[in-house]
C-alpha positions, 0 to 999 in steps of 0.5 A: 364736723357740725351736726344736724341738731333740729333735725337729726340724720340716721345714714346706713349703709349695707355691706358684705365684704366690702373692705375696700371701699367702706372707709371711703364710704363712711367718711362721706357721711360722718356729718350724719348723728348716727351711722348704721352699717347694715352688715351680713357677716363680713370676714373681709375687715369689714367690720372692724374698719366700719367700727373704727370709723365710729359706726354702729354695726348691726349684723342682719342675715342676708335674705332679700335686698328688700328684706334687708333695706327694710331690716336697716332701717327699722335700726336707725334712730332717727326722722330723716335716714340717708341711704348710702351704698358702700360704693357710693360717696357723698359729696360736699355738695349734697351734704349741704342740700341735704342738710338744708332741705331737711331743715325746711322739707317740702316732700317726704322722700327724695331722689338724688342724682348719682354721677357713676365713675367706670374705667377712669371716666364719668359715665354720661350715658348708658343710662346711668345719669342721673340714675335716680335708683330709689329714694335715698333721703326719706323721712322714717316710715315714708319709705318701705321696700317689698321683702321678697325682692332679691335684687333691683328691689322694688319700693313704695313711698308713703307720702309727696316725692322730690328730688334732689339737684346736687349728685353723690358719687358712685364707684360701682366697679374698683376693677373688671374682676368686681363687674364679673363678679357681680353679674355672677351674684346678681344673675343668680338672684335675679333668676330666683326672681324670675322663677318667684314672678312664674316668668316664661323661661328659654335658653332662645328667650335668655338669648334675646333679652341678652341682645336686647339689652346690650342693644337698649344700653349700648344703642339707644341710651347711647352707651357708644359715646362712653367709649371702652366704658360704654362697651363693656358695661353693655356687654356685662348687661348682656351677659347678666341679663342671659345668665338671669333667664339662662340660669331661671330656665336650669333651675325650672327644667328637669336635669338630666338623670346620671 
């Protein structure tokens, strides 16, 4: 597979047990010169796969999401670096107008479009397409993400931002077991976030952000035209956004003495 000689590309990808779906991951982006894995202590065969594949493993202790993007690049090696999630995949296309436009750059940092697979079906609304999430193809130091962001990580760009046409794929959920799974992480993280940023917390306030967002997600940014998809994605919101605020006000009142 030909690669990028006049302007190489670092591509990493973060993992944590993520067996299933890192393989695929991986062959997406094997066009890239080097391939970082950015894991925190995978015993799933993680590892082993990602280093089979010929990628570099770097183990980096999970702390923040932020913490960790930062952490992950600093280890790439060269100029241009395309983040990967390891349930996302590249396509054919994308690597083509990647290639092409770091050939002739007219911005520092590039959005690109994600196409989100769920259930069998492209999820066109929901608001998740495009789906533009951060930055995924920058040049090194134009991108940097604040450290002390658990989840939904927030970032600066240093310098000209564009986008990209072409989408890479993303499979966020293999099965329900997975979407249950990570609300349960997310909203855990989520609520340190809370409980950091000195937010208002209730159990009546983690209901009403609850109903917001499944009326945000499944009403207005249509989720309803998605089918079974479409609703459960809505609900999964729903929940994820209770148990943030839910668990935020456990943690910031005192418990009951045994």
């Amino acid at each position: 597979m030909q690669k990028n000689t006049n302007h190489p590309i670092s591509a990493y990808i973060m993992t944590y047990n993520e067996i299933d779906k890192i393989e695929a991951a991986i062959k997406s982006v094997l066009w890239a010169d080097e391939i970082i894995v950015a894991d925190s202590s995978s015993t799933d065969g993680t590892i082993e796969m990602a280093e089979s594949l010929g990628a570099t493993v770097v183990q980096i202790p999970f702390q923040t999401f932020g913490q960790i993007r930062n952490d992950a690049i600093a280890t790439c090696s060269h100029e241009w670096i395309f983040s990967l999630d390891a349930d996302e995949r590249c396509t054919p296309e994308a690597e083509e107008e990647i290639k092409a436009t770091v050939e002739n750059a007219q911005a520092d940092a590039y959005y690109v479009p994600r196409r989100n697979w769920f259930m069998g079906r492209w999820i066109k609304h929901c608001g998740w397409y495009p789906d533009y999430r951060q930055p995924q193809l920058f040049k090194k130091g134009a991108l940097t993400f604040d450290s002390a962001s658990e989840v939904h990580e927030t970032h600066t760009v240093h310098g000209k931002i564009a986008y990209l046409k072409q989408d890479i794929w993303q499979i966020p959920f293999m099965n329900l077991e997975q979407v249950v799974h990570k609300m349960q992480r997310y909203s855990s993280l989520g609520a340190k976030k809370i409980i950091r940023e000195e937010r208002k917390t209730s159990m009546s306030l983690a209901l009403l952000h609850g109903i917001w967002a499944f009326i945000r997600i499944y009403i207005l940014k249509l989720g309803f035209l998605d089918g079974w998809a479409g609703f459960v994605l809505a609900l999964a919101n729903f929940e994820g956004t209770f148990y943030r605020y839910a668990k935020a006000c456990n943690l910031t009142k005192d418990q009951p003495n045994k």
